[in-house]
Structure formats: C-alpha cells, structure tokens
VODRENGU-56183 format. One record per residue: x, y, z of N, C-alpha, C in turn; residue number from 1; residue in three letters. Coordinates in nm, 2 decimals, padded with zeros to 4 digits. Example, Ala and Ser with C-alpha at 12.3 -4.5 7.8 and 13.67 -1.06 7.14 Angstrom:
PAVEX   n_px   n_py   n_pz  ca_px  ca_py  ca_pz   c_px   c_py   c_pz   i  aa
PAVEX  01.32 -00.57  00.78  01.23 -00.45  00.78  01.32 -00.33  00.78   1 ALA
PAVEX  01.28 -00.22  00.71  01.37 -00.11  00.71  01.29  00.00  00.79   2 SER
// end
This chain:
PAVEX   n_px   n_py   n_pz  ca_px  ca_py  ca_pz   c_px   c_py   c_pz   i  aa
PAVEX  10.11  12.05  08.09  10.10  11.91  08.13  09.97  11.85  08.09   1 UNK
PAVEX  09.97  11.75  08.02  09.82  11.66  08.01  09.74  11.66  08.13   2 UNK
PAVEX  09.69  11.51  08.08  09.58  11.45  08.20  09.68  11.41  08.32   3 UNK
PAVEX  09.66  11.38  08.49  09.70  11.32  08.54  09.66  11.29  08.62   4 UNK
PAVEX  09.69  11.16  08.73  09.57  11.06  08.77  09.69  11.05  08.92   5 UNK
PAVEX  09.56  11.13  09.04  09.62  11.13  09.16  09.63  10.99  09.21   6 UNK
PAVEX  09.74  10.95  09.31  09.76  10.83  09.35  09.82  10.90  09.49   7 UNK
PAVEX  09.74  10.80  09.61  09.75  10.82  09.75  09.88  10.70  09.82   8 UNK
PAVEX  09.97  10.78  09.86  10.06  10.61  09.93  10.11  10.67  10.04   9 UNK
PAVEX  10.11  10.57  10.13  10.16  10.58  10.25  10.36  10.57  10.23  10 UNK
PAVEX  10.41  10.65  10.31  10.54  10.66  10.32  10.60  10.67  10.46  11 UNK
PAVEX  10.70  10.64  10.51  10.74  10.64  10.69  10.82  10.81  10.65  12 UNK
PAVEX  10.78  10.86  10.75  10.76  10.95  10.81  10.89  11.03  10.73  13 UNK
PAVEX  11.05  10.98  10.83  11.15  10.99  10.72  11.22  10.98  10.57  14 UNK
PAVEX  11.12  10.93  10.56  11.16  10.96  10.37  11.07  11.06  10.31  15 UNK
PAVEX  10.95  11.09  10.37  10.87  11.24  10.34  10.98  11.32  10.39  16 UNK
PAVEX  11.02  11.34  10.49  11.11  11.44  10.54  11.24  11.48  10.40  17 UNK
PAVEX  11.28  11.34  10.34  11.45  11.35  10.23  11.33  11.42  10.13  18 UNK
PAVEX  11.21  11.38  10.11  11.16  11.44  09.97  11.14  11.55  10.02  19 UNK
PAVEX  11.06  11.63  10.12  11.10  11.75  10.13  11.23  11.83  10.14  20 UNK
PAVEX  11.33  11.77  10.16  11.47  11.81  10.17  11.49  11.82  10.09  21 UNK
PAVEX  11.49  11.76  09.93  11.47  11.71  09.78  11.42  11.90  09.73  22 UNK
PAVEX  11.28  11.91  09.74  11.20  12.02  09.77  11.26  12.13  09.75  23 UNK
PAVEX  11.31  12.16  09.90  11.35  12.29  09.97  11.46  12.31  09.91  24 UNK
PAVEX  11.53  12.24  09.86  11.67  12.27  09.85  11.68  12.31  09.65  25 UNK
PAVEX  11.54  12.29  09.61  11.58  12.37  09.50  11.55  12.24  09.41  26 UNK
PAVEX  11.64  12.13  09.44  11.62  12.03  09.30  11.46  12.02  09.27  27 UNK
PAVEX  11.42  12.00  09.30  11.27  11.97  09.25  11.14  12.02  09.28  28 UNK
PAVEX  11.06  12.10  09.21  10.95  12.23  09.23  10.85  12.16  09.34  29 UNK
PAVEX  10.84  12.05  09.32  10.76  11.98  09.48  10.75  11.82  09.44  30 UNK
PAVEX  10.67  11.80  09.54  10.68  11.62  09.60  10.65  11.56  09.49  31 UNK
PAVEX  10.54  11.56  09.43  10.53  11.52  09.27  10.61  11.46  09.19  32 UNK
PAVEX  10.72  11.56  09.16  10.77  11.57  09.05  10.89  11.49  09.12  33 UNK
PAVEX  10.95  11.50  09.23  11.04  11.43  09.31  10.95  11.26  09.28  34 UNK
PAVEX  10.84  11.23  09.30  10.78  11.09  09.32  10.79  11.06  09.17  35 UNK
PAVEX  10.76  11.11  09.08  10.73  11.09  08.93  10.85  11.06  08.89  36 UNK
PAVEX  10.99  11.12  08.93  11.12  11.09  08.85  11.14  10.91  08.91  37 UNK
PAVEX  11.11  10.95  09.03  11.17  10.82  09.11  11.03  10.71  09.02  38 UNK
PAVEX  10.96  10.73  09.00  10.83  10.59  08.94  10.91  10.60  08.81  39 UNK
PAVEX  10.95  10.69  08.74  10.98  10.69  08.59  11.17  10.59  08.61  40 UNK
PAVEX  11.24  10.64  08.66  11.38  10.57  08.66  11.32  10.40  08.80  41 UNK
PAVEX  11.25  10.39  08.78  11.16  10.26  08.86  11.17  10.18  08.72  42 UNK
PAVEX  11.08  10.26  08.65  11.06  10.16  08.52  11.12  10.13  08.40  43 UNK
PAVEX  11.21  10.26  08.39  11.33  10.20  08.28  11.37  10.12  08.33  44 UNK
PAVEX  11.44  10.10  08.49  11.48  09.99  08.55  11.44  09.82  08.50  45 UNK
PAVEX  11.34  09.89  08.51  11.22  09.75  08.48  11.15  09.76  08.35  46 UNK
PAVEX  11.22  09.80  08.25  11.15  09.79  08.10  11.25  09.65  08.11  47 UNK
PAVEX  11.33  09.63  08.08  11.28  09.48  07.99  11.19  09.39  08.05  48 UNK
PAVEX  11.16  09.38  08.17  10.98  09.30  08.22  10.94  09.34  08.15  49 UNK
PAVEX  10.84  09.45  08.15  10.76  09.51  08.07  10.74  09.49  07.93  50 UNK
PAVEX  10.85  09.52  07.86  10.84  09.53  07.73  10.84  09.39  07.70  51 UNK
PAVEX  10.93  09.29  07.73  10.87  09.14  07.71  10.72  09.07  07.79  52 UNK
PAVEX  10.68  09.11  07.82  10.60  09.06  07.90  10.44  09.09  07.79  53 UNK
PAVEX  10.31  08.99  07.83  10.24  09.02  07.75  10.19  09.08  07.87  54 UNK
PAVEX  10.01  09.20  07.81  09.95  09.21  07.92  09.91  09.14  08.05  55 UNK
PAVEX  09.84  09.04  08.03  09.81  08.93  08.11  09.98  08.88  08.21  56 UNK
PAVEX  10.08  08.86  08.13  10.21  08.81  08.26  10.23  08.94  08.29  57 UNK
PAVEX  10.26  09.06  08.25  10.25  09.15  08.32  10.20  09.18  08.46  58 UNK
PAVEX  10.04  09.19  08.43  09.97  09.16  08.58  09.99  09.06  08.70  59 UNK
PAVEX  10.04  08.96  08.57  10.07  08.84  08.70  10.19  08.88  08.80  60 UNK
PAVEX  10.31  08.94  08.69  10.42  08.93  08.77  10.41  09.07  08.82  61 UNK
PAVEX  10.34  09.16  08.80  10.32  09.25  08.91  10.24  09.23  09.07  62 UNK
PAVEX  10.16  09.13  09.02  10.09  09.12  09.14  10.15  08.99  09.22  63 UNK
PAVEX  10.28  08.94  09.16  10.37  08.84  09.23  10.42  08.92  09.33  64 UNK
PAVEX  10.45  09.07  09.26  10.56  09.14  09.31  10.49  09.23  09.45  65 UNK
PAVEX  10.36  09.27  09.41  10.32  09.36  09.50  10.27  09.29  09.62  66 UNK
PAVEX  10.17  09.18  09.57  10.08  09.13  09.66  10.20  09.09  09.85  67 UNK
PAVEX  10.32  09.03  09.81  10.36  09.03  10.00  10.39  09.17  10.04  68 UNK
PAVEX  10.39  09.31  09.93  10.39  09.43  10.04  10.27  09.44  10.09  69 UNK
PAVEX  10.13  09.41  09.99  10.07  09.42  10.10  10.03  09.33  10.21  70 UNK
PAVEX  10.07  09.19  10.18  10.04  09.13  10.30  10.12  09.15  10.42  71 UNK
PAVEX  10.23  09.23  10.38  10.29  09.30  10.54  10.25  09.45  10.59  72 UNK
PAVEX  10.12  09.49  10.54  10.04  09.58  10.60  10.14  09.67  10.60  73 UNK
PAVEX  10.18  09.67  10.47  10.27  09.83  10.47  10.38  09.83  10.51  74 UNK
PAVEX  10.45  09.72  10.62  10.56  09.71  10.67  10.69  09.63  10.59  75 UNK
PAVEX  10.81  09.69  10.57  10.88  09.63  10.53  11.05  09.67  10.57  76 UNK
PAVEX  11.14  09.62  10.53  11.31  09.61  10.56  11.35  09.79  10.46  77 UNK
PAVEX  11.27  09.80  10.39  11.29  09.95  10.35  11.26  10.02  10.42  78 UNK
PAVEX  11.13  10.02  10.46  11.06  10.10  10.53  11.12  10.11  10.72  79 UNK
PAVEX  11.16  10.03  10.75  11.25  10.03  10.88  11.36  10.04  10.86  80 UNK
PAVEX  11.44  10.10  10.74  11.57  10.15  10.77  11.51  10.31  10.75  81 UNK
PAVEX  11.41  10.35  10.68  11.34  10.48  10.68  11.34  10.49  10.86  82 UNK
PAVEX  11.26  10.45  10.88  11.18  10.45  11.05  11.31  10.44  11.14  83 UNK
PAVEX  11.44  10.39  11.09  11.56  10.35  11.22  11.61  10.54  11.19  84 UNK
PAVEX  11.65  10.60  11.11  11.63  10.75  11.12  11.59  10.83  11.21  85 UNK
PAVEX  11.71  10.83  11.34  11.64  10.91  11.42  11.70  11.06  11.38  86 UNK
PAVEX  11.64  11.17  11.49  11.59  11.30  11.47  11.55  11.36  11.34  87 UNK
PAVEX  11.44  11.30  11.26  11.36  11.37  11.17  11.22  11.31  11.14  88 UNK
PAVEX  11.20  11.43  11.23  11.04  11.48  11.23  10.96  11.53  11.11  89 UNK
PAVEX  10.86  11.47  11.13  10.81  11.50  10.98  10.68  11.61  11.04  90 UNK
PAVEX  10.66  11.73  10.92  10.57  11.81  10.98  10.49  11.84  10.83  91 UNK
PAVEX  10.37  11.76  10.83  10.33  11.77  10.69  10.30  11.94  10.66  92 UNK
PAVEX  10.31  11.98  10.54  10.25  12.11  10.47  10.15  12.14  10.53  93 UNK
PAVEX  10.16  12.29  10.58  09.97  12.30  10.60  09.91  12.39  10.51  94 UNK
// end
C-alpha cells in the first residue's frame, strides 16, 4: 500500500457496531478498508460532479454540501435512524 493519510470522524454508536459486524464476519480485514470501499463507491457515485466541475466549483459545491452537517453539530436524520437502533452496544477495540 502507498502513502496514506489518517482521517478522524465521529460515527453513532450503531453503525461502528454494522462495521464491526462487516469485520467479524470475514467480509472485510478491518474498519479501514470497510470505510475506504464505502468513500470510494461515495465517489463514483459522485464522479460526474467531480469530473465536470473545475477546482474552485468543486470546493464550492463541496462546502455547499458539507458546511449544514456541520452546522448541525454532527447531528442529522441518518444519524438518528443509526441512534433509533435499539440493543446495540458499541464496545470499542481495546
């Protein structure tokens, strides 16, 4: 594997729990590589933005896109159908 460039994100509790289920069960050698497929099939999704887009709209229309997640402090309609998930406990790695 090349260079690679660690990136920190918050996740609700129950969807760490499906990536480790993801994990354990064999499809995927660990959390990484489970996060990397899902960023990678993110952006085919989203190549034609990309690929038309110059650098500069790029940015812009990314930070159209990003900037109300974070103005909801993390909170969002994904993330509380994660969070409505009851019985699963999340026990990080030690």
């Amino acid at each position: 594997m090349g260079t690679s460039v660690k990136i920190t994100a918050r996740i609700p509790p129950a969807l760490a729990a499906e990536i480790d289920r993801l994990v354990n069960a064999g499809y995927y050698s660990n959390r990484s590589e489970v996060i990397k497929e899902a960023l990678r099939d993110f952006l085919v999704r989203k190549r034609a933005l990309i690929e038309e887009a110059s650098d500069e709209e790029f940015v812009r229309l990314a930070k159209r896109t990003i900037e109300p997640l974070l103005a909801e402090d993390w909170e969002s309609e994904a993330d509380e159908y994660w969070d409505k998930i009851t019985g699963v406990r999340y026990e990080p790695e030690v």
